[in-house]
N, C-alpha and C positions, 0 to 999 in steps of 0.2 A: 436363506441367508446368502447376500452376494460374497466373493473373494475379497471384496474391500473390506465390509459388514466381519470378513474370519478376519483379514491381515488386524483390522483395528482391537476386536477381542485381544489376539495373540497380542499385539503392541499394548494394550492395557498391562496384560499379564506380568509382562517385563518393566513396565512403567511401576506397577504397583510393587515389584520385586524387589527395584531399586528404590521404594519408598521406604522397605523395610530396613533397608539402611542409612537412612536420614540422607538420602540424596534426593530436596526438592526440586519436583520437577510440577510443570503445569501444563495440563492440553488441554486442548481445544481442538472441537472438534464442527466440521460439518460433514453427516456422510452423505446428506442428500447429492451435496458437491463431493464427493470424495477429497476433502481435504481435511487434513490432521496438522497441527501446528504444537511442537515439544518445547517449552519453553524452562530455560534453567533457572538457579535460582536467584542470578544475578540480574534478570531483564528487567528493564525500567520501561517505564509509559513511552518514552522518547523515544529507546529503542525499537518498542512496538509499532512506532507510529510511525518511523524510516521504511523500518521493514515492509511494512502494510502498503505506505507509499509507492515504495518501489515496485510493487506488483502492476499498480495501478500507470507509474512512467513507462514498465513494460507491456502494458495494453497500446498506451499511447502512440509509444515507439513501431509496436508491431501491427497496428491497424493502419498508421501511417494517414494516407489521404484517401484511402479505400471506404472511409467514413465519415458522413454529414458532418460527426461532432466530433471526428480527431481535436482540432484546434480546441475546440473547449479544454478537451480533455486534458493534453498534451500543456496548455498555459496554465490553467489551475494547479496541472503537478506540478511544473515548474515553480510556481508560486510556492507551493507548499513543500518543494525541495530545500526552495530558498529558507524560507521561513526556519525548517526543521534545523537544518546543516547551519544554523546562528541562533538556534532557541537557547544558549546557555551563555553566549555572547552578544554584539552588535550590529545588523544589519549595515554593509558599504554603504558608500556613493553608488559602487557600481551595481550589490544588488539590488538596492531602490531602484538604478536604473534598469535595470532588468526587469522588475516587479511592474515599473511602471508599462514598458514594452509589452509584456507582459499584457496587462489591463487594457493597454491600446490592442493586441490584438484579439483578443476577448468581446470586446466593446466592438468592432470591424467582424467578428462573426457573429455576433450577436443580431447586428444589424443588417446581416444578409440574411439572417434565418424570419427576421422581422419581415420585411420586405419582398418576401419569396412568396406572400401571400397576396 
């Protein structure tokens, strides 16, 4: 058993501990990735979906241009930043206009990876 494989056990133990006191919690887990995610009992789909997001703008961010498919990357988060951060209200002017930018440059590396052949 790895040290992640124990820390996760021992983190059940305390999860389940607190279950016996009616304090809902939810994990999730992958140990193949050593990642554990503790969610409370107030977390909503939207919330999950930020969260998740943001991992993903922080690949984005930190691969930077070091990568074929930063810009992919890096515009669809954006897109789906946009998206998230107005999911309970109205998409602007300005993030349309962003979204569209957005697709404009998407479509411009799309078509250098087309073309690269």
């Amino acid at each position: 058993m790895s040290k992640f494989d124990s820390f996760y056990n021992d983190l059940l133990f305390l999860i389940n501990s607190h279950g016996t006191n009616k304090t809902p919690l939810k994990i999730e887990k992958d140990l193949d990735a050593n990642i554990i995610k503790i969610f409370g009992e107030n977390i909503t789909a939207l919330a999950r979906a930020k969260n998740g997001l943001n991992e993903v703008t922080e690949l984005a961010y930190a691969t930077a241009e070091h990568h074929p498919y930063w810009n992919l990357l890096y515009n669809c988060s954006e897109i789906a930043n946009t998206i998230l951060e107005n999911w309970e209200g109205k998409l602007s002017k300005k993030d349309i206009c962003d979204i569209e930018w957005s697709l404009k440059e998407l479509r411009q590396s799309l078509d250098k990876f087309a073309n690269a052949d």
